[in-house]
C-alpha positions as CSV (number, residue, x, y, z in Angstrom):
1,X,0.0,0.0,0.0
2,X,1.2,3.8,-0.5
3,X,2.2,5.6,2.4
4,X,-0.6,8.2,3.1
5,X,0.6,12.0,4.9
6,X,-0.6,12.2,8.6
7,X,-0.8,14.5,11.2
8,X,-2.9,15.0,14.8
9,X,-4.7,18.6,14.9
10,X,-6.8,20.5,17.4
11,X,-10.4,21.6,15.1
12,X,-10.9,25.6,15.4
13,X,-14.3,26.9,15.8
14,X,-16.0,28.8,12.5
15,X,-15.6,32.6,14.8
16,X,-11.9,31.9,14.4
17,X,-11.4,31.2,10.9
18,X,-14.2,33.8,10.3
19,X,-11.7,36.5,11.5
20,X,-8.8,34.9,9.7
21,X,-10.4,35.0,6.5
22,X,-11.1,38.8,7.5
23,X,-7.4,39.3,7.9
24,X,-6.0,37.3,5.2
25,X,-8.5,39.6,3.1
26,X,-7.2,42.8,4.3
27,X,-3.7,42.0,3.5
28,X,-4.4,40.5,-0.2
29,X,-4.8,43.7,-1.0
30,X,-1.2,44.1,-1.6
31,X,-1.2,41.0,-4.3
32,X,1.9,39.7,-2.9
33,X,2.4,35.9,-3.8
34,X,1.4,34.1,-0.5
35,X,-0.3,31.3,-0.3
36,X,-3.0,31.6,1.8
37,X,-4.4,28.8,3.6
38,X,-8.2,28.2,3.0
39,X,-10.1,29.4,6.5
40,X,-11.6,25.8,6.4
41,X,-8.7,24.0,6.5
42,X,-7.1,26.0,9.3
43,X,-6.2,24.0,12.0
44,X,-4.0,23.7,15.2
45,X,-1.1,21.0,14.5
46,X,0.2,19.3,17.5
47,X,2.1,16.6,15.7
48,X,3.2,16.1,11.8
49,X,3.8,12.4,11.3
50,X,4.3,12.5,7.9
51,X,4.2,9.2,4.9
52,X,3.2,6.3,7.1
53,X,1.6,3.0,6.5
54,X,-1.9,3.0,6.3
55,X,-1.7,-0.2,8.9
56,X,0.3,2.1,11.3
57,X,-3.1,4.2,12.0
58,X,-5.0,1.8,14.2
59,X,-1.7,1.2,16.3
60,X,-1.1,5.7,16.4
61,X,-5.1,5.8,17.0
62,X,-4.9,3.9,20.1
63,X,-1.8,5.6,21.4
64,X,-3.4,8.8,21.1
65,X,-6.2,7.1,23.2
66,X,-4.2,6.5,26.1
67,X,-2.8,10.0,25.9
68,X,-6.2,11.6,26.3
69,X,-7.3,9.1,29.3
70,X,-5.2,11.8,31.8
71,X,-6.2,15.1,29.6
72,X,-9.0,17.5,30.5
73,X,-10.6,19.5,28.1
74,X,-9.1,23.1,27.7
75,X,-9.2,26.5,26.1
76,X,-7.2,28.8,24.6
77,X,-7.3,32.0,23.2
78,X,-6.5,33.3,19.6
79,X,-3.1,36.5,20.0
80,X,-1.9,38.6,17.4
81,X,-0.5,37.4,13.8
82,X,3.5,36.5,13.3
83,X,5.7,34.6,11.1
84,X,8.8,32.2,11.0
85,X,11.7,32.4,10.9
86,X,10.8,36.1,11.8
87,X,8.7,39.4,10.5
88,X,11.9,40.7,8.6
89,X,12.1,37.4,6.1
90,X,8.9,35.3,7.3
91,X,8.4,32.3,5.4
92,X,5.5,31.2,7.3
93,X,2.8,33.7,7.7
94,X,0.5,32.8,11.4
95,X,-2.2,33.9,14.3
96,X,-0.6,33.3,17.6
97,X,-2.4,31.2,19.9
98,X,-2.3,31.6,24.0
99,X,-2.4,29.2,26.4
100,X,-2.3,30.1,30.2
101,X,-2.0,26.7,31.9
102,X,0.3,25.7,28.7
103,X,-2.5,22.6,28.4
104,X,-1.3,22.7,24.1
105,X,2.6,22.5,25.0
106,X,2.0,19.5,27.2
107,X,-0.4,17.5,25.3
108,X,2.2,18.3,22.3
109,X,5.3,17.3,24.6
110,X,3.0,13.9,25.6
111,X,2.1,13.0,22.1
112,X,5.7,13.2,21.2
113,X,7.5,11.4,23.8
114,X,4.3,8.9,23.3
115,X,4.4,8.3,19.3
116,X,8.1,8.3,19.7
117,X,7.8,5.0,21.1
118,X,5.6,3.6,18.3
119,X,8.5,4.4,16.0
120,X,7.2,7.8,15.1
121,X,10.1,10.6,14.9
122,X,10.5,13.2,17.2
123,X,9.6,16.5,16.2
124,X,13.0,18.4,14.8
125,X,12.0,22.0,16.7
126,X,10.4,23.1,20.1
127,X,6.8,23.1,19.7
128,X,4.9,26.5,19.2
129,X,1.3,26.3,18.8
130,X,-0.1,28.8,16.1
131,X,-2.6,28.6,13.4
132,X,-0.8,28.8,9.7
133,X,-2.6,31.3,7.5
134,X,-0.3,31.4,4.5
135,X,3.3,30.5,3.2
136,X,5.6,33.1,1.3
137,X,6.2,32.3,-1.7
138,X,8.6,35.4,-2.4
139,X,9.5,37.8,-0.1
140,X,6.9,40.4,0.5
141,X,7.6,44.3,-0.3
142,X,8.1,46.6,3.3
143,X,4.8,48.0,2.8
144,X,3.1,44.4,3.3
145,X,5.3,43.7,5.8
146,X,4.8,47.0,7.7
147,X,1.3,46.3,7.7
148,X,1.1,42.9,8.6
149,X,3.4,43.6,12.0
150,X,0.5,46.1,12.8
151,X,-2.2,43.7,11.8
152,X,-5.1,43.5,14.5
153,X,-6.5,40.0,15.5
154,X,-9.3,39.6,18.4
155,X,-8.3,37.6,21.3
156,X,-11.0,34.9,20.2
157,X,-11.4,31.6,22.7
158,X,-11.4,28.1,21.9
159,X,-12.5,25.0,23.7
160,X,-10.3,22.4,23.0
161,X,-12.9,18.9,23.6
162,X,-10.6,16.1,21.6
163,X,-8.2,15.9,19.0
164,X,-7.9,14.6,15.3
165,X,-5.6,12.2,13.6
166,X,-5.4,13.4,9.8
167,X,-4.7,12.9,6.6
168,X,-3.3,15.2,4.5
169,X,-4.1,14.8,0.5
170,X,-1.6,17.3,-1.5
171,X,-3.6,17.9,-4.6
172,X,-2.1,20.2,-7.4
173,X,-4.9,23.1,-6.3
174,X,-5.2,22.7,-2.8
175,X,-4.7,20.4,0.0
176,X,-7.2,17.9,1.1
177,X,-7.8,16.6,5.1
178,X,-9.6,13.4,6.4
179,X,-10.4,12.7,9.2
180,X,-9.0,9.3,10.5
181,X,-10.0,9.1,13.8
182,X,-11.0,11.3,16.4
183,X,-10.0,11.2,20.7
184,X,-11.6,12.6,23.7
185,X,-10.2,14.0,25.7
186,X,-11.7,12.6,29.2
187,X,-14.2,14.7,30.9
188,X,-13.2,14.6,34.1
């Protein structure tokens, strides 16, 4: 069988991506080439997994089954846009995301160490939760970059019930996600 591309996501409410699409609006105005990331296909990754069997996702479902057995649902709350590497050359264009307790950083951390185990590789950087809303594609004039380091986003909350393992389709016009499987996260 061909590998398929997985990953485990947090789902983001429709308000969120509501005022995403709002932002990624305002700043296509300056017809840079960015490609912006479709508001329904935003998500919150906690994990990439990458090409893996498609026999490897019953054995991944359960692990992430046993993670959730000790995790509580949460919240967090949307913070203002930024970019990697950095604002001066950003290659990745993103809405911040806050978490007081830090409940996204240890389910992250858990999943890691967890999957690791299950043969799954370690992630390469320190995890920082965001939401991706677009990937430069050449680097943006100073005008677009002046206004998206001033760029306003509400301090939206989310409440964070379970988790998704998902497959990621790359099609030549846009990308396509599955759902594979879907853990909650216990209640009490």
């Amino acid at each position: 069988m061909a590998p398929i591309r997985i990953f485990i996501a947090i789902h983001i409410p429709d308000n969120i991506k509501t005022e995403i699409s709002r932002l990624q609006n305002s700043l296509q105005s300056y017809g840079e080439r960015i490609g912006w990331t479709r508001p329904d296909n935003i998500h919150l990754t906690l994990k990439f997994i990458g090409d893996s069997q498609p026999q490897q996702v019953d054995a991944i479902a359960a692990a992430l089954n046993e993670i959730a057995k000790d995790m509580q649902p949460f919240s967090f709350e949307t913070s203002m846009p930024g970019a990697f590497p950095n604002l001066r050359r950003p290659r990745v264009l993103w809405v911040g995301v806050h978490d007081r307790l830090n409940c996204i950083g240890q389910l992250a951390d858990l999943m890691d160490e967890t999957l690791a185990r299950h043969g799954v590789e370690r992630n390469a950087f320190p995890f920082k939760p965001h939401l991706t809303i677009g990937r430069i594609r050449e680097q943006p004039q100073k005008a677009f970059l002046q206004a998206y380091a001033i760029a306003d986003f509400p301090n939206l909350n989310a409440q964070v019930q379970d988790f998704l393992l998902m497959q990621n389709d790359l099609r030549k016009t846009e990308k396509v996600y599955t759902v594979l499987h879907k853990t909650s996260l216990s209640p009490d």
